[in-house]
C-alpha positions as CSV (number, residue, x, y, z in Angstrom):
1,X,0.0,0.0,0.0
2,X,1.7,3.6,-1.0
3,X,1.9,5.9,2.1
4,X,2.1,6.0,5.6
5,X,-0.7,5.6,8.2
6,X,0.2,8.4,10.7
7,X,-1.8,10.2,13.5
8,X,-1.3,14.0,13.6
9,X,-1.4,16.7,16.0
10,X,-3.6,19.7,14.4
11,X,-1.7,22.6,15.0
12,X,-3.1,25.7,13.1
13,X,-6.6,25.3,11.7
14,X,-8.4,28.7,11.1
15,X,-10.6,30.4,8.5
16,X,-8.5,32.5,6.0
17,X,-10.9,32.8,2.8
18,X,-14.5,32.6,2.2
19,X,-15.4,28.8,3.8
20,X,-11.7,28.0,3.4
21,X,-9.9,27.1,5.8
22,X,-6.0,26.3,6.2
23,X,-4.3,23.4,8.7
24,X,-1.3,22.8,9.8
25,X,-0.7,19.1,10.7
26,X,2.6,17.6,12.6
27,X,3.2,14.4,10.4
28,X,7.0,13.9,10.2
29,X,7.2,11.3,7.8
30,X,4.7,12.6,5.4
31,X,6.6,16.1,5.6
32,X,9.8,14.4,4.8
33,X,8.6,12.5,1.3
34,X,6.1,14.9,0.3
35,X,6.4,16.4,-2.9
36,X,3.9,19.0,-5.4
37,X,1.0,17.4,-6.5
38,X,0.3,14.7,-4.2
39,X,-2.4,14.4,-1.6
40,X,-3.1,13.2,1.9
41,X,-5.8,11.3,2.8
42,X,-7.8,12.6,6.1
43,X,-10.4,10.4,8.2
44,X,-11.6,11.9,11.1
45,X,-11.1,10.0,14.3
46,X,-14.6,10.4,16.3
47,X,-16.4,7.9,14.8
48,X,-18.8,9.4,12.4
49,X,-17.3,9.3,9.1
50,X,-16.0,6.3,7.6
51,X,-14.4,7.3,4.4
52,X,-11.3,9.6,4.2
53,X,-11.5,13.2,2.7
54,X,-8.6,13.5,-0.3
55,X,-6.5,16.8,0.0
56,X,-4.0,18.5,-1.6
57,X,-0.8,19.5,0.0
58,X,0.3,23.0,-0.2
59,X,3.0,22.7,1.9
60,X,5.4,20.9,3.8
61,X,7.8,21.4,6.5
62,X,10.4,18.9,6.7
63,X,12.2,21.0,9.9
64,X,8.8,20.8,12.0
65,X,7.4,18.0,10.0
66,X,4.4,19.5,9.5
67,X,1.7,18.9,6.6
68,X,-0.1,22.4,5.2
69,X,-3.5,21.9,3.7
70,X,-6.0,24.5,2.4
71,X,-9.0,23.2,1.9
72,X,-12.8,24.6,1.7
73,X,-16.0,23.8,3.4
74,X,-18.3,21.6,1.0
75,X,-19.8,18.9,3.0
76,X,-20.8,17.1,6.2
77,X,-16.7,15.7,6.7
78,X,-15.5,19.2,5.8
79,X,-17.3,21.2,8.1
80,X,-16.4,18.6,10.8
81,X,-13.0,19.1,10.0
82,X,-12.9,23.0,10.7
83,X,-14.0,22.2,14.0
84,X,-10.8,20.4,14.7
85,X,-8.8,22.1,17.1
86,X,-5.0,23.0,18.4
87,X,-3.7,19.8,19.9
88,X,-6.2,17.2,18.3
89,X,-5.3,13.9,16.1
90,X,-6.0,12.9,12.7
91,X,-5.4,10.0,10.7
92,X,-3.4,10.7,7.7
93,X,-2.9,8.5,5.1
94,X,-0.1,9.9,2.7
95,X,1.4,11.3,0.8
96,X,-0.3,10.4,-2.0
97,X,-0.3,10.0,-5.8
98,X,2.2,11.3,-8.4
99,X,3.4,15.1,-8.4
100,X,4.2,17.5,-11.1
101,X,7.9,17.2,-13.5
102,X,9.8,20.2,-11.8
103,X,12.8,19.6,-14.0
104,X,12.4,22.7,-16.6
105,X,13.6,26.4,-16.1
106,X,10.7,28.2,-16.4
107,X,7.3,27.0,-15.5
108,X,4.0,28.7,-15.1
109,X,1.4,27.0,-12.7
110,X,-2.0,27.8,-13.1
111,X,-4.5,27.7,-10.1
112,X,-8.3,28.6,-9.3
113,X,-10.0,27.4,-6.4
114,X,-8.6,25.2,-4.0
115,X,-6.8,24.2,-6.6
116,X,-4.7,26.8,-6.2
117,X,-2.8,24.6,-3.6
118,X,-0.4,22.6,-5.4
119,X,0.8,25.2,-6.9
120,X,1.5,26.8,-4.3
121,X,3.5,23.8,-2.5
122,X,5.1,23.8,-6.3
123,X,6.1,27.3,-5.7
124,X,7.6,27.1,-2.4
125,X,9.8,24.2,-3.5
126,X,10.9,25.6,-6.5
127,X,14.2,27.6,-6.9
128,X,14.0,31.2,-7.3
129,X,13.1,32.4,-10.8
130,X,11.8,29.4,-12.1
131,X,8.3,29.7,-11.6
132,X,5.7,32.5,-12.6
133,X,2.2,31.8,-11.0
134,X,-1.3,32.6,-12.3
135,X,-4.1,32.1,-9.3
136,X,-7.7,33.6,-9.8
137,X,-11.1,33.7,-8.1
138,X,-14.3,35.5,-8.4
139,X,-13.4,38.5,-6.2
140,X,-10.9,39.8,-3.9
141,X,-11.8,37.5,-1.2
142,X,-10.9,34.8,-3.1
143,X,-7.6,35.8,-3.6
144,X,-6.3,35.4,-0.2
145,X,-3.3,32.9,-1.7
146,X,-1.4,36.2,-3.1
147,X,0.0,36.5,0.1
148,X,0.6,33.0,0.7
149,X,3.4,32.7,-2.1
150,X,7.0,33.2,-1.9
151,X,9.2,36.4,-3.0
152,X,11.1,33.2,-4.8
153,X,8.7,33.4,-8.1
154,X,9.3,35.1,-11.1
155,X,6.2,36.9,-11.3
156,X,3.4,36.1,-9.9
157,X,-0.6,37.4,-11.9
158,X,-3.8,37.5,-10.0
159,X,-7.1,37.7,-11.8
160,X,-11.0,38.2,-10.5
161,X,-13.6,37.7,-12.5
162,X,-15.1,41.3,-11.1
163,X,-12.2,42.7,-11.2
164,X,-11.8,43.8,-7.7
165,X,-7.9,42.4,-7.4
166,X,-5.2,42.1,-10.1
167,X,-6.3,42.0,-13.8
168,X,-10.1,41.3,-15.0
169,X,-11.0,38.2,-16.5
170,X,-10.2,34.1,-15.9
171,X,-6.9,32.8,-14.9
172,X,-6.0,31.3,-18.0
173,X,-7.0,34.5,-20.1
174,X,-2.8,35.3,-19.6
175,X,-1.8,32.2,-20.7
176,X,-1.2,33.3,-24.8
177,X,0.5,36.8,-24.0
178,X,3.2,34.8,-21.7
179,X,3.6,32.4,-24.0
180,X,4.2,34.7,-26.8
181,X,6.4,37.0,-24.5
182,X,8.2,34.3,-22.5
183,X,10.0,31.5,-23.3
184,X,7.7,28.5,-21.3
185,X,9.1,25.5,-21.0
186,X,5.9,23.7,-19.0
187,X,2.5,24.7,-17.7
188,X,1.5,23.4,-15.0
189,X,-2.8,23.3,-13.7
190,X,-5.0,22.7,-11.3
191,X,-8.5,23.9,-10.9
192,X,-12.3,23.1,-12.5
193,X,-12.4,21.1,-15.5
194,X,-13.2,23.2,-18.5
195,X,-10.2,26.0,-17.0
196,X,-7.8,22.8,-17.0
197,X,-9.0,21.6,-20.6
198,X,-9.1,25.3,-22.1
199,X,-5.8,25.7,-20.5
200,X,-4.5,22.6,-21.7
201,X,-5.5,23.8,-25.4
202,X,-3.6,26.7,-25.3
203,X,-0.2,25.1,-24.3
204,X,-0.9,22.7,-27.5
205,X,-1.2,25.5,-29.9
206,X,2.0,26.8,-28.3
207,X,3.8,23.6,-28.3
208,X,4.1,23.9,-24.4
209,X,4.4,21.1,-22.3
210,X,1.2,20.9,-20.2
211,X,0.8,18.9,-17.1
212,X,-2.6,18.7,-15.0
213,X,-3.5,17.6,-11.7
214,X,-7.0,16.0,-11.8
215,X,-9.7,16.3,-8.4
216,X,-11.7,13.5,-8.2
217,X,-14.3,12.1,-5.6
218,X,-11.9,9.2,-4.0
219,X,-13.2,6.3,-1.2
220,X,-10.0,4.3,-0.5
221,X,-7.3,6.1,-2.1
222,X,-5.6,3.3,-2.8
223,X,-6.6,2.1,-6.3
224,X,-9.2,-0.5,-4.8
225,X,-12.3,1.0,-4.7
226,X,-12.4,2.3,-9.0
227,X,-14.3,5.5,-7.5
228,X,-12.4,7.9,-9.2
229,X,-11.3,6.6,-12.9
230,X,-10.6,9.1,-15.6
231,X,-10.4,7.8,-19.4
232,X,-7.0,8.1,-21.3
233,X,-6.9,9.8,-24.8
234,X,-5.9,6.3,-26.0
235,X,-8.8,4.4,-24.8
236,X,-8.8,2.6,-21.3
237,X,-8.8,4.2,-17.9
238,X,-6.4,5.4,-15.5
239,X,-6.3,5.8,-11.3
240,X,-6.9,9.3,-10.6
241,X,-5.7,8.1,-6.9
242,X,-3.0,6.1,-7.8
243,X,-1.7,6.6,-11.5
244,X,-2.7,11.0,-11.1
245,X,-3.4,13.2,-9.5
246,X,-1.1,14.5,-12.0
247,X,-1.2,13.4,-15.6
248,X,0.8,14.7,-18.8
249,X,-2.7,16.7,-20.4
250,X,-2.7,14.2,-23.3
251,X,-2.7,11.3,-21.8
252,X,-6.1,11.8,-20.2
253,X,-10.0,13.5,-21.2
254,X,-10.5,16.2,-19.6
């Protein structure tokens, strides 16, 4: 079975965004083999919820051993986890899943959402200059992250779709003037579907390499359970859990 069973120690879990919430979580060993683009897998230790809750790691601290995860408010096993408190245990399963190539010199990661969050773990791990980032929301409020990322990036766009922070218009708008201005050598998303396909689109007709990291509703995590599939360009079907998150964008629909 790929990762490690560990109970953490919550140490920081407070609101910082509209019903989004960000967590600090002491799990040495996951800190230490973490890496951009994978995923923990959270249950809930009080007896109410039997399936684990997939999320994305945006950051980890290999010093303290600590986990960060950002994640929003959606359902029953959400909302019970923004009740956790300082000083109370969780049973991670992690990390999780295949992370994004980090190998070229200048790549642009593309977030909106909570989706947002592996890019930002990409962005703290990456060496100065290498990465310009590209996060957006619907206002303001949404954009909470800007402050989140390191002075390390090349450049770093925000965009509302009111207008209210950084440029007006969708995330991905950007994407042709940097890749007619700057020489990109991968793209790098996460977010809703049609922004990840429309995104992945527009690195084709640039001849940019495109990689994507897939959300998907997930029961064991493990590539037992089939609950989240995806279909390969080629026919067949690949483990969002276990053969993703992240996927070169032409190997799978999205």
């Amino acid at each position: 079975m790929a990762g490690i069973i560990e109970n953490g120690v919550v140490r920081r879990n407070e609101l910082v965004g509209p019903s989004i919430y960000l967590m600090q979580i002491e799990l040495p060993e996951t800190a230490r083999k973490a890496k951009p683009g994978q995923f923990i897998h959270i249950k809930i230790n009080d007896g109410t919820h039997l399936l684990r809750r997939p999320i994305s790691i945006a950051g980890a601290d290999i010093k303290k051993g600590e986990i960060e995860i950002i994640y929003r408010v959606v359902g029953i096993g959400t909302k019970r986890m923004s009740m956790l408190k300082e000083g109370d245990i969780v049973d991670s399963l992690g990390p999780l899943g295949t992370s994004f190539t980090m190998d070229k010199k200048h790549i642009v990661g593309v977030g909106g959402g909570v989706g947002i969050a592996p890019i930002l773990f990409m962005a703290r791990r990456a060496k100065e200059g290498q990465m310009t980032v590209v996060i957006g929301g619907r206002n303001k409020e949404e954009v909470f992250w800007k402050d989140l990322f390191p002075s390390t990036v090349k450049k770093l766009i925000v965009t509302t779709d009111d207008g209210s922070c950084g440029r007006k218009g969708f995330s991905i708008s950007v994407l042709p003037e940097l890749f007619q201005k700057d020489k990109v050598d991968e793209l790098c998303v996460c977010g809703p579907g049609v922004m990840m396909r429309n995104a992945a689109q527009m690195a084709k007709d640039a001849l940019v390499y495109c990689e994507v990291s897939m959300e998907r509703r997930m029961g064991c995590g493990i590539g037992t359970c089939l609950a989240c599939v995806c279909q390969e360009t080629k026919g067949g079907h690949k483990k969002v859990c276990l053969d993703g998150p992240v996927f070169p964008s032409t190997a799978v629909i999205l």
